[in-house]
SENU-482945 format. One line per 5 residues: number of its first residue (from 0); for each residue x, y, z negated of C-alpha. Coordinates in nm, 2 decimals, always signed. Example, Ala and Ser with C-alpha at 12.3 -4.5 7.8 and 13.67 -1.06 7.14 Angstrom:
0> +1.23/-0.45/-0.78  +1.37/-0.11/-0.71
This chain:
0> +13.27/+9.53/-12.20  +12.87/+9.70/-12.23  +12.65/+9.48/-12.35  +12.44/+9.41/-12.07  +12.11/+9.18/-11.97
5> +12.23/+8.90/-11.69  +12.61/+8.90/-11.85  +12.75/+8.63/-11.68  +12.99/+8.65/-11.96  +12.96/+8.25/-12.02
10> +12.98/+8.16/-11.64  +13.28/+8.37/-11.55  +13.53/+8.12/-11.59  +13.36/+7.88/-11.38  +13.32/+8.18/-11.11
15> +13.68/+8.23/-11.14  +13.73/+7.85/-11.11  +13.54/+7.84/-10.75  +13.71/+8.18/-10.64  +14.06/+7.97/-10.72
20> +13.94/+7.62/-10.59  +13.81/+7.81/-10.26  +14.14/+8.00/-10.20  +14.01/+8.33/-10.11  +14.22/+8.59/-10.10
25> +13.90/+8.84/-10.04  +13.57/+8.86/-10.22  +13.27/+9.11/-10.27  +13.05/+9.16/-10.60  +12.76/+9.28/-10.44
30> +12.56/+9.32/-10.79  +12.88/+9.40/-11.00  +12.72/+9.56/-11.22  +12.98/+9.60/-11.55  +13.20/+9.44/-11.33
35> +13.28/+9.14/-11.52  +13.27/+8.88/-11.21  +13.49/+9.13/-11.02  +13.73/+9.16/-11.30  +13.78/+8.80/-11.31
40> +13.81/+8.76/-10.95  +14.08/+9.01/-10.91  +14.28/+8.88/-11.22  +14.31/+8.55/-11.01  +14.46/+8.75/-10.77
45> +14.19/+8.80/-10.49  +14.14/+9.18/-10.33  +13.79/+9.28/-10.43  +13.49/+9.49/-10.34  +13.27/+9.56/-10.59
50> +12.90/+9.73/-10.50  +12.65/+9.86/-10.73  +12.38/+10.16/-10.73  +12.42/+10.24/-11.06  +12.64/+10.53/-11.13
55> +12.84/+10.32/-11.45  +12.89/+10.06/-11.22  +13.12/+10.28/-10.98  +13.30/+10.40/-11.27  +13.37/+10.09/-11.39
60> +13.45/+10.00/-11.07  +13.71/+10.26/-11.02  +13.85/+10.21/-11.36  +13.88/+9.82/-11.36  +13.89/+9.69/-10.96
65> +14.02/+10.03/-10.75  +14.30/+10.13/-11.01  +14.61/+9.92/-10.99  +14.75/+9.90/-11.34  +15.10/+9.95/-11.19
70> +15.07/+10.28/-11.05  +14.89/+10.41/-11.40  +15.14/+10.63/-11.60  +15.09/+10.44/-11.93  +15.20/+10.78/-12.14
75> +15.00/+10.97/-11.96  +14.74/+10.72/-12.05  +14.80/+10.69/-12.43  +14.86/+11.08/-12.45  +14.49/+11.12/-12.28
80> +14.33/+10.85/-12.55  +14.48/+11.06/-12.81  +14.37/+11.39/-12.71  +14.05/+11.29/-12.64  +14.02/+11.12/-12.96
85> +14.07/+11.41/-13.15  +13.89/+11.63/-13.05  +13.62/+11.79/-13.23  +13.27/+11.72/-13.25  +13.03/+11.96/-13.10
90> +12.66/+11.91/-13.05  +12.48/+11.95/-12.73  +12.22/+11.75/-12.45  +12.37/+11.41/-12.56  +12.34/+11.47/-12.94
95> +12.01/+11.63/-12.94  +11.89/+11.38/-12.67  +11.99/+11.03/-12.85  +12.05/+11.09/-13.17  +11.82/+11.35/-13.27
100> +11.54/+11.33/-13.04  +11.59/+10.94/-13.03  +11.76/+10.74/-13.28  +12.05/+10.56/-13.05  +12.34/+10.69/-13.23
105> +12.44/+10.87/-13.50  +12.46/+11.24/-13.49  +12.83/+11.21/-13.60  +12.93/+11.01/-13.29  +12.67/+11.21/-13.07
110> +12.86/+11.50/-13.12  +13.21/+11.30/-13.05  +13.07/+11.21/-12.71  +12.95/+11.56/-12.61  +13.30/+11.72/-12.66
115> +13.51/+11.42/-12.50  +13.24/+11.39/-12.20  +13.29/+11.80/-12.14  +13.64/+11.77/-12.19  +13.65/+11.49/-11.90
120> +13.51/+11.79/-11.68  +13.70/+12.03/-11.78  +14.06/+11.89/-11.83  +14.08/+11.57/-11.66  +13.84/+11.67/-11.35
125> +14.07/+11.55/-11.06  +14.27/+11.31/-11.24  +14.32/+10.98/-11.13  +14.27/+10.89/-11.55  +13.94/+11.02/-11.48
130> +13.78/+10.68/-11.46  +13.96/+10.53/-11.69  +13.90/+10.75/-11.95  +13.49/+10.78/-11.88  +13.51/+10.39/-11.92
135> +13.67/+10.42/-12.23  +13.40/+10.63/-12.35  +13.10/+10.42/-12.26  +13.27/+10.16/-12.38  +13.32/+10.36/-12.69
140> +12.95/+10.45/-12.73  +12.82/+10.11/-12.66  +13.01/+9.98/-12.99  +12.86/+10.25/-13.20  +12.51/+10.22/-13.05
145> +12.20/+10.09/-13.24  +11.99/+9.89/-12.98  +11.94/+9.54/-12.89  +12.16/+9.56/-12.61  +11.93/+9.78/-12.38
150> +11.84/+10.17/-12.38  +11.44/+10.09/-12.39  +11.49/+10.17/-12.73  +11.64/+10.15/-13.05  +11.61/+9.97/-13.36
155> +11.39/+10.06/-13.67  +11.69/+10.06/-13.88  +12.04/+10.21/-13.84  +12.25/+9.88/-13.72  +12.56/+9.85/-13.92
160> +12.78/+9.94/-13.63  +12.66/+10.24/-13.56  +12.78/+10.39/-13.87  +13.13/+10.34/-13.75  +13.36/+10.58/-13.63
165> +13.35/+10.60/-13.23  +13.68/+10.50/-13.13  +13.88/+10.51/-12.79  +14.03/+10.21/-12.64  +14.25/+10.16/-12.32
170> +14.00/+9.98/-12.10  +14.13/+9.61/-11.94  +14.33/+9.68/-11.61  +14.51/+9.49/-11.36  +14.74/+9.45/-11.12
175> +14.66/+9.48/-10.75  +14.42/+9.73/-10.55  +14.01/+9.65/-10.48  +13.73/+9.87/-10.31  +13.47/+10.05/-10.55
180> +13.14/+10.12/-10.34  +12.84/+10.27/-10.48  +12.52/+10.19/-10.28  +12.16/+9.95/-10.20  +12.32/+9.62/-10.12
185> +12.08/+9.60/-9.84  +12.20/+9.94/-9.69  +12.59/+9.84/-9.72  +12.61/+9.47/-9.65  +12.61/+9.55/-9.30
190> +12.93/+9.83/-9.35  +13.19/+9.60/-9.51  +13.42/+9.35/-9.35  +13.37/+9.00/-9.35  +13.56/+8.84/-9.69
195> +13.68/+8.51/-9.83  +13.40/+8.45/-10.08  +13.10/+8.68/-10.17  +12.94/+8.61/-10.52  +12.56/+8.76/-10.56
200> +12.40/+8.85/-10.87  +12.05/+9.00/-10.81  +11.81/+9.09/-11.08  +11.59/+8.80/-11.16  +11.24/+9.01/-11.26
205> +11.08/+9.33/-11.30  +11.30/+9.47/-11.53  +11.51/+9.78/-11.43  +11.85/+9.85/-11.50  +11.84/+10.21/-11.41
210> +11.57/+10.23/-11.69  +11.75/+9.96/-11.95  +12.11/+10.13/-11.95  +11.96/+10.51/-11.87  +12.17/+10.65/-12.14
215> +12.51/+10.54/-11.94  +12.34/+10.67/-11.60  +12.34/+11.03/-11.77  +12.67/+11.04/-11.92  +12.84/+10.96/-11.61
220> +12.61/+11.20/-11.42  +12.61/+11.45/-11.69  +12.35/+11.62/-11.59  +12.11/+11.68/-11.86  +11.81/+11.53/-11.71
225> +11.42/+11.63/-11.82  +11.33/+11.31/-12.04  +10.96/+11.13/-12.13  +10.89/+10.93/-12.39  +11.06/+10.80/-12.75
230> +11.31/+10.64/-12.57  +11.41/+10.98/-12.39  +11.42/+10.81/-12.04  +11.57/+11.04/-11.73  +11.23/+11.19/-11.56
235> +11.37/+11.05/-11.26  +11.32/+10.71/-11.37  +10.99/+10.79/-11.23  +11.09/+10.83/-10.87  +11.05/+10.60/-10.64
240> +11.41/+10.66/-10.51  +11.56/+10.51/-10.87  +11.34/+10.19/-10.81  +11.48/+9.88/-10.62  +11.33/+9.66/-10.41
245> +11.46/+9.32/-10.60  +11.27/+9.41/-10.92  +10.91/+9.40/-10.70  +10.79/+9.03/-10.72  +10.61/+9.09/-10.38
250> +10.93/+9.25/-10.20  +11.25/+9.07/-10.34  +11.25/+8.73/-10.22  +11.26/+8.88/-9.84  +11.47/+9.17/-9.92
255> +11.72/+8.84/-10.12  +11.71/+8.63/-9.81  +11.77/+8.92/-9.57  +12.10/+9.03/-9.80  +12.21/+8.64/-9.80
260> +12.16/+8.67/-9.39  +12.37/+9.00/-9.35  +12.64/+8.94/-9.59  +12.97/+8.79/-9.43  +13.17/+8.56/-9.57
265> +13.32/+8.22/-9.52  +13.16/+8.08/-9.85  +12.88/+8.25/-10.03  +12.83/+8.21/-10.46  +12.50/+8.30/-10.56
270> +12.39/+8.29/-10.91  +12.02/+8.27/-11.04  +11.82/+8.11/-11.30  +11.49/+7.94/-11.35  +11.28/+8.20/-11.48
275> +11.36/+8.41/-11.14  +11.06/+8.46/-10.88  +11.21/+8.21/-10.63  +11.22/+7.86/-10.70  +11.54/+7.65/-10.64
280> +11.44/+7.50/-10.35  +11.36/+7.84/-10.20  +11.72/+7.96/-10.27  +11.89/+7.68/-10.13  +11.69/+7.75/-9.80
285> +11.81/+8.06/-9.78  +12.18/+7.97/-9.83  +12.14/+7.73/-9.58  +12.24/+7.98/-9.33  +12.59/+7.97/-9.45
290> +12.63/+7.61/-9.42  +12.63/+7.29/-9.68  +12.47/+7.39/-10.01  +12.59/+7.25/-10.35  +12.42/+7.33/-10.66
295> +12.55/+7.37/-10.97  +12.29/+7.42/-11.32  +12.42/+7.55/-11.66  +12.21/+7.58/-11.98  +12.21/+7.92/-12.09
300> +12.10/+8.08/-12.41  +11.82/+8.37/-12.30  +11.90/+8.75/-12.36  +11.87/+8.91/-12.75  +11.59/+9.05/-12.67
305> +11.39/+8.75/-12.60  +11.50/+8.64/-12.90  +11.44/+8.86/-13.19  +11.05/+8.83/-13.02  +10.81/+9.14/-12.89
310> +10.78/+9.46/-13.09  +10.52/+9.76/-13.01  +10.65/+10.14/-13.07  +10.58/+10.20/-13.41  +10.84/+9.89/-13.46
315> +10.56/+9.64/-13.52  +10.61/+9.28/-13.38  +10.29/+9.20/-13.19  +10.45/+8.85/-13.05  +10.63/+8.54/-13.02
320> +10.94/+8.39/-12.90  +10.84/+8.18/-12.61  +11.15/+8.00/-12.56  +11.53/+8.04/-12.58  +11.74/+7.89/-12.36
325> +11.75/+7.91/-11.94  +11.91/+7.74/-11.73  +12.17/+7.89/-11.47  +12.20/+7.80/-11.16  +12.52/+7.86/-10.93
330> +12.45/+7.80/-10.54  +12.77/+7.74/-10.30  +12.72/+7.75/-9.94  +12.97/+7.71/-9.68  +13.15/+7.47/-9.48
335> +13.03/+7.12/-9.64  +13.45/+7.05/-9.67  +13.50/+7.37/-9.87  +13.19/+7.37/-10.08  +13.24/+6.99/-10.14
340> +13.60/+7.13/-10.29  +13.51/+7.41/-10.51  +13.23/+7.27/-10.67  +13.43/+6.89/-10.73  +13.49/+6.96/-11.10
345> +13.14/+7.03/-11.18  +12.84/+6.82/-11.18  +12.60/+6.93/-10.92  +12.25/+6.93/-10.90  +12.09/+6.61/-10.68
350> +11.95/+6.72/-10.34  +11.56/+6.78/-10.37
């Protein structure tokens, strides 16, 4: 699994825990992004939709919630690892792009990722493997990478990982079908059947994720985009088109409660934290409109790069950690019977 700003890596089990205690069958990731919600919910057995507009995101939504592990030929799998593995390197956009021009990877792994990356294109084009294998790569090139976890750029000095071989793993699948949909969750919400349990995950602030993991939007895309600046950006991050809604301060608290309106479900899971542009009591407001709202708050250690502090281009550190823990919140909303259910093993938050 990519490392990824907003994991809810620590709170899955407790999602999980609510998907099981609610006994849905059916449930939407409207955020999904690496899909680790999604993955959890469909290992517990529920049929899953998983929505994103990044490009990764589909993939990894073909690869880990579409693909039923039982209909994957696992030779066919392992013999595709192995080819792939050793093929060649050969240098070309990728290599020159992030580990010449920029300083993500090293060359020798840069070049690894060209040839398996054409290769995908050229000899695994229409194969149902396809996703599989491009998530095996990313994930692949996210162990080897030198960053802090996002593609704004790249340390001053070569991490220790990223002197290690790049090497191909069979990505986690399971058992059981789920829907992969790439789009605006606003645009979609209003396309897909009402579900057990939907779980959003909005961004919290300004910060883009079409801008933070640009480096996995061109792979998949492979389409050797014009790039700005040291951190060799897509131009397109530019466009207005790439830019959503929910990382404008002025714009994302109507476009949130408008998406909490539309979606349909019996129970709704949102989670949020307190550094986010609406305030608890705001967000429990708009959940209202799905019934009883329980609350559940979880403290949270902050992201690594609000750790390690603020650095300026030439690598410089020009400020201060602030603080470094959050806290998480989890809203539940639904029938006061339900919700009273799921969230019964946790402590909730006292009505305000």
């Amino acid at each position: 699994m990519i490392k990824y700003i907003g994991s809810k890596r620590v709170l899955v089990p407790v999602l999980g825990d609510l998907l099981t205690r609610s006994g849905a069958e059916t449930a939407l990731d409207l955020f999904t992004g690496t899909t680790r919600v999604a993955q959890e919910f469909k290992r517990r057995g529920a049929r899953v939709t998983a929505v994103d507009t990044a490009r990764y995101s589909e993939v990894f939504a073909h690869c880990h919630i579409s693909t039923d592990a039982a209909s994957v030929d696992k030779d066919d799998l392992r013999d595709a690892l192995l080819y792939l593995s050793g093929l060649p390197g050969e240098a070309g956009y990728f290599t020159e792009a992030f580990c010449v021009r920029s300083r993500y990877f090293q060359p020798f792994n840069g070049e690894r990722v060209d040839a398996i990356r054409n290769s995908l294109d050229r000899d695994f084009r229409d194969s149902p493997l396809r996703p599989i294998l491009l998530t095996s790569l990313i994930d692949a090139a996210d162990r080897v990478d030198s960053t802090t976890g996002v593609q704004m750029a790249y340390v001053k000095d070569w991490a220790p990982r990223a002197s290690k071989p790049l090497e191909l793993r069979t990505p986690q699948l399971y058992v059981g079908t789920g829907c992969a949909v790439r789009g605006d969750a606003r645009d979609v919400v209003h396309q897909l059947p009402k579900v057990d349990l939907a779980y959003l995950d909005p961004p919290y602030n300004q910060h883009r994720y079409f801008t933070n993991y640009h480096i996995w939007e061109t792979l998949v895309a492979w389409d050797a985009p014009e790039h700005y600046g040291i951190a060799c950006k897509r131009i397109d991050s530019r466009d207005d088109a790439t830019k959503s809604v929910f990382n404008l301060k002025r714009q994302m608290p109507s476009a949130l409660r408008q998406v909490i309106s539309d979606v349909k479900a019996e129970v709704l899971v949102l989670s949020y934290n307190n550094e986010s542009w609406m305030s608890l009591e705001d967000l429990i407001g708009a959940c209202s409109v799905h019934g009883h709202v329980g609350v559940l708050a979880f403290d949270s250690k902050r992201y690594v790069g609000a750790q390690i502090g603020v650095y300026n281009p030439k690598g410089e550190k020009v400020g201060r950690v602030s603080h470094l823990r959050n806290v998480e919140y989890v809203l539940v909303a639904g029938p006061k019977d339900l919700v009273r259910q799921m969230t019964a093993p946790f402590e909730t938050v006292p009505p305000r």
